[in-house]
C-alpha positions in Angstrom: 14.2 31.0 -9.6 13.7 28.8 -12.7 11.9 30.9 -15.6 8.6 30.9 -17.0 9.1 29.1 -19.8 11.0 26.0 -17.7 8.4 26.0 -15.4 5.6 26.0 -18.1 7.9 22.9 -19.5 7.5 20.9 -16.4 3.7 21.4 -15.2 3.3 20.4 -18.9 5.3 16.9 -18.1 3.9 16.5 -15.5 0.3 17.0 -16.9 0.9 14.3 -19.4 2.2 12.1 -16.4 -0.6 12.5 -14.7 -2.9 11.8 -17.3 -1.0 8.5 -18.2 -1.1 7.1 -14.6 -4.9 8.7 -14.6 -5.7 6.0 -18.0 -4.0 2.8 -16.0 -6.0 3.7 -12.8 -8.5 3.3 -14.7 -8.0 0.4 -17.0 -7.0 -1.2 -13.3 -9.8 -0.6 -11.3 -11.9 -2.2 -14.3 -9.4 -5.3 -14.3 -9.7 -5.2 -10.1 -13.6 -5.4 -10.1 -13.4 -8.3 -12.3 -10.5 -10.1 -10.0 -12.5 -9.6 -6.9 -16.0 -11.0 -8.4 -13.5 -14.0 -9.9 -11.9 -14.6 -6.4 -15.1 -13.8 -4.3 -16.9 -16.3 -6.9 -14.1 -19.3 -6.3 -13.5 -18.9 -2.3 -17.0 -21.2 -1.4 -15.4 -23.8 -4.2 -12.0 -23.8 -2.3 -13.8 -24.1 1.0 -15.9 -26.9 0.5 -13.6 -28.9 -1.5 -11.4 -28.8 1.6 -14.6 -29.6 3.9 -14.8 -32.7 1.7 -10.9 -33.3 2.1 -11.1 -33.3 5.8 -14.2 -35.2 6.3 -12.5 -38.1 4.2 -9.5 -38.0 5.6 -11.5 -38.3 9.2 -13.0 -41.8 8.3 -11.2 -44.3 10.2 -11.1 -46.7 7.3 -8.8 -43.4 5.3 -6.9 -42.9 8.5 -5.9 -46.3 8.6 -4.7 -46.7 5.0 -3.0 -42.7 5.0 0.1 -43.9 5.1 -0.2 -46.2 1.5 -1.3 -42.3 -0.3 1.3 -40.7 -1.2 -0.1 -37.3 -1.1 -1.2 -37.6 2.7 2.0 -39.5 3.4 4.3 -38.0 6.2 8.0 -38.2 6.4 11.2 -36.6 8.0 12.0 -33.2 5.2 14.8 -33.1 3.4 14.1 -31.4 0.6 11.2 -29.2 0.5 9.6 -26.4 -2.5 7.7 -23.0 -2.1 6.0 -22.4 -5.0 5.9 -18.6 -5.3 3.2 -16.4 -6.8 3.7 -12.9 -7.8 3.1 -10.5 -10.9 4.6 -10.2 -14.3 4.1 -6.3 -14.1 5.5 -3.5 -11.7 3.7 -0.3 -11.4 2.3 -2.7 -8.0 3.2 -0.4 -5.5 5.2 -2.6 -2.7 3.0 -5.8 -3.7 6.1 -7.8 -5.2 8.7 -6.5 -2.3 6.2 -7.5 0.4 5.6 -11.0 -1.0 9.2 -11.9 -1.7 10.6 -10.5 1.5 7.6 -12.7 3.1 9.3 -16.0 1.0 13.2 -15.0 1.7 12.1 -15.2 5.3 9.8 -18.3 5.7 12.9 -19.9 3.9 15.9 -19.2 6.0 13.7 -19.8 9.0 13.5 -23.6 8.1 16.2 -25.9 8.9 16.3 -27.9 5.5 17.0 -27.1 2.1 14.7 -25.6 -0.5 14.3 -24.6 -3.7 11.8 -21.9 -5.7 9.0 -22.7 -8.4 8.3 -19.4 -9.3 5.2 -17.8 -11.0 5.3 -14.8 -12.5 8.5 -12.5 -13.5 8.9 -10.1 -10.2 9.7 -13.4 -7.9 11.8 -15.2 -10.7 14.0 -12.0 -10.8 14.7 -11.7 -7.1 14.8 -15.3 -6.6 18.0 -15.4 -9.5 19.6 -11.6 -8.1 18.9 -13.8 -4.7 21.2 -16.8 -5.7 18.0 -19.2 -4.8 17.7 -22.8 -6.4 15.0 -22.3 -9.0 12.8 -25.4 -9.9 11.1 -24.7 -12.2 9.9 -21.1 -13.4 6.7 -20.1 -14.6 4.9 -17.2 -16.4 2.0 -15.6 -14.8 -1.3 -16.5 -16.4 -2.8 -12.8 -17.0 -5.8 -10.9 -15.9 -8.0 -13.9 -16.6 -6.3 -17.1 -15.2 -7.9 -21.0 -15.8 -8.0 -23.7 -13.5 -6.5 -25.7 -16.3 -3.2 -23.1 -15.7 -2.6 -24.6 -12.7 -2.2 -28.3 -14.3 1.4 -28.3 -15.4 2.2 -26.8 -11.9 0.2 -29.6 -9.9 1.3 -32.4 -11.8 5.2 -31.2 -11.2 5.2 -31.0 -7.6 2.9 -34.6 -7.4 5.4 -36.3 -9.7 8.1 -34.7 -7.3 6.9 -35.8 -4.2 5.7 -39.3 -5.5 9.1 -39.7 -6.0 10.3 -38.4 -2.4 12.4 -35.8 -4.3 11.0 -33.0 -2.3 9.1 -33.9 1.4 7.1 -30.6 1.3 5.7 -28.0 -0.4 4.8 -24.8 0.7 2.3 -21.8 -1.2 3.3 -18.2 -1.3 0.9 -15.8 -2.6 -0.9 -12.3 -1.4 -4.0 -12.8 -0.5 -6.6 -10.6 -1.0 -8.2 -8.9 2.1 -9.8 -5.9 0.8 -9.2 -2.4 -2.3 -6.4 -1.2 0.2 -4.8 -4.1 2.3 -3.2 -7.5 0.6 -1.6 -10.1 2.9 1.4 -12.0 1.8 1.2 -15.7 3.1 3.1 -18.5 2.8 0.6 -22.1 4.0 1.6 -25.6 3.7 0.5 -27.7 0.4 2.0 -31.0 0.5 1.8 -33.3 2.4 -2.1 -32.6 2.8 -3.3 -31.3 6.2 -6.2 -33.5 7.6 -9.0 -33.2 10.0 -6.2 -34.1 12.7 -4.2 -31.0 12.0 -6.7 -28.4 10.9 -9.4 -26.6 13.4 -12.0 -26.1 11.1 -12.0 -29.3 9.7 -14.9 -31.5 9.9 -14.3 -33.9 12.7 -16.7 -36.7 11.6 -18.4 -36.9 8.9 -21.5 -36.0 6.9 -21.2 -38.1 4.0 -21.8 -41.4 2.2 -18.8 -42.3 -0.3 -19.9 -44.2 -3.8 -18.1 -46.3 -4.8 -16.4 -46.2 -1.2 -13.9 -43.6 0.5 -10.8 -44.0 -0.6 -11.7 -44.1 -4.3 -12.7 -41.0 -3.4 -10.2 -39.8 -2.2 -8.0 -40.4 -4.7 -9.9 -38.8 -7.7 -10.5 -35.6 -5.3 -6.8 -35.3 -4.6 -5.2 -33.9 -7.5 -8.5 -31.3 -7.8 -8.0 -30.3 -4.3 -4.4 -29.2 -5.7 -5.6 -27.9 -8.5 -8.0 -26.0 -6.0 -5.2 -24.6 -3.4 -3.1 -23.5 -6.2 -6.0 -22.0 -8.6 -7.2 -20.2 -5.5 -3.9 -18.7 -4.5 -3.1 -17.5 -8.0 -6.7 -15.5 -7.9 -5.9 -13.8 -5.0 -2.9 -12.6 -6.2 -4.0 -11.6 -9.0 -7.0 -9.5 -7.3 -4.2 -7.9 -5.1 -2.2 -7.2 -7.8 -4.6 -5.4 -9.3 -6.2 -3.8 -6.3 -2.7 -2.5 -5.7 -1.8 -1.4 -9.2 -5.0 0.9 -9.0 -4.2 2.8 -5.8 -0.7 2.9 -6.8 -1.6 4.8 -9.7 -4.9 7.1 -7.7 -1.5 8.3 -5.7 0.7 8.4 -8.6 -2.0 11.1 -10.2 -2.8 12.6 -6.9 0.9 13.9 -6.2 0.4 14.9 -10.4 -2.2 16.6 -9.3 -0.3 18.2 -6.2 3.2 18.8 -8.2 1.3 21.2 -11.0 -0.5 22.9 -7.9 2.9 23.8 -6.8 4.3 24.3 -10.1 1.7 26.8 -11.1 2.4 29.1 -7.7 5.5 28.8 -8.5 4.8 29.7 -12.1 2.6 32.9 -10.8 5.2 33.9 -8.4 7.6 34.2 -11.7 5.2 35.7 -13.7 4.6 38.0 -11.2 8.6 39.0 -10.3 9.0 39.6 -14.1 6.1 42.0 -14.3 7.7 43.8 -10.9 11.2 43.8 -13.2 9.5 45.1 -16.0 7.5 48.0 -14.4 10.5 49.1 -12.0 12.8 49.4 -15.1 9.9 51.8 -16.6 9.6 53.8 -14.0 13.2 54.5 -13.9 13.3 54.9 -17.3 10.4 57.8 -17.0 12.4 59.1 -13.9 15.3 59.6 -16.0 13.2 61.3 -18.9 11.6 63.6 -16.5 15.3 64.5 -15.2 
């Protein structure tokens, strides 16, 4: 049995463990709050932008010229791209794992060749230890990302497929379900899915176009992007965050349970010493009385 003093050592350890995890579950669960209201705020944004998508892309006079935009364009693959989001930071719990085991597979499942734009350092690290072609790698854009972050990252994979170096582009990301579950998908970016492919799509539609359709079109194109990839990057980041908290609630609970068990243990100690102690002076009085 260790002694008291070593076992005073450790439940002090693991006291100041405990409150360390106990300070970043908090400073988490205030970043989380703020990530949900951000990625609550944006999903209606996302939606309807792709309402709009679909409903143009429905008009006969779009359908007809789909095959002159590049971004609706359809050809045999090749080449195609996952553009992978994940977080800078451990401490996640299995966030990171789940999400690149999720990309590994969708990858080896295709029958083409493709390569990794990676966002955020946990993905770029397996991706390299992986052997994977990387892109293009970038770093994650904090607690509080921009829609203007997502620019550079747009305008790379538009300039690539303009130029029918790639002929898809795939989106990995967690998304955000709720505090305690986080869902690692992988959906198709490029080329665009229209009201022919997708079920809730608007199959005719509600609007009038000014100037006309496919002008349109083309300006809304790029934001849609933008859109996709801003939206994908918020729910990650609100999973990341929702994970990082209950990682470290569990983190301080076993703490919590560890100096439980450490101070029985310390009690137990205590108490075998005091036993040691009082048996030695009753012998010692025994042998004064003989």
């Amino acid at each position: 049995m260790a002694s008291v003093r070593e076992i005073r050592g450790r439940i002090k350890s693991v006291k100041n463990t405990a409150r360390v995890t106990n300070a970043m579950q908090m400073v988490a669960a205030s970043k989380m709050r703020r990530a949900q209201e951000q990625v609550v705020n944006a999903r209606p944004y996302a939606e309807k932008i792709q309402a709009i998508l679909s409903s143009l892309i429905s008009t006969q006079s779009i359908q007809n010229a789909e095959e002159g935009h590049y971004l609706l364009s359809r050809r045999a693959v090749k080449n195609g791209v996952i553009i992978q989001i994940t977080p800078d930071r451990g401490l996640a719990g299995g966030l990171p794992s789940n999400i690149n085991r999720a990309t590994s597979l969708f990858m080896g499942n295709q029958s083409f060749p493709m390569s990794v734009i990676t966002v955020g350092k946990k993905g770029n690290d397996f991706m390299v230890r992986a052997g994977q072609n990387i892109t293009r790698h970038f770093p994650g854009f904090g607690d509080r990302p921009q829609m203007l972050d997502c620019r550079p990252i747009t305008e790379m994979i538009s300039q690539l497929y303009a130029n029918e170096e790639i002929d898809s582009v795939h989106l990995a990301y967690t998304r955000f379900v709720n505090t305690l579950i986080q869902e690692p998908v992988v959906v198709q970016l490029l080329p665009i899915i229209g009201a022919s492919d997708s079920e809730d799509a608007i199959k005719s539609s509600n609007y009038e176009y000014e100037p006309d359709a496919s002008t349109v079109l083309t300006t809304l194109l790029p934001k849609f992007l933008e859109a996709q990839v801003f939206q994908a990057i918020l729910e990650s980041n609100a999973s990341e965050q929702s994970a990082r908290m209950v990682a470290m609630r569990n983190a301080t609970d076993a703490a919590e349970e560890m100096v439980d068990t450490l101070t029985l243990e310390l009690n137990k100690a205590r108490q075998a010493m005091i036993t040691a102690e009082l048996l030695d002076l009753v012998g010692g009085v025994a042998a004064l009385d003989a």
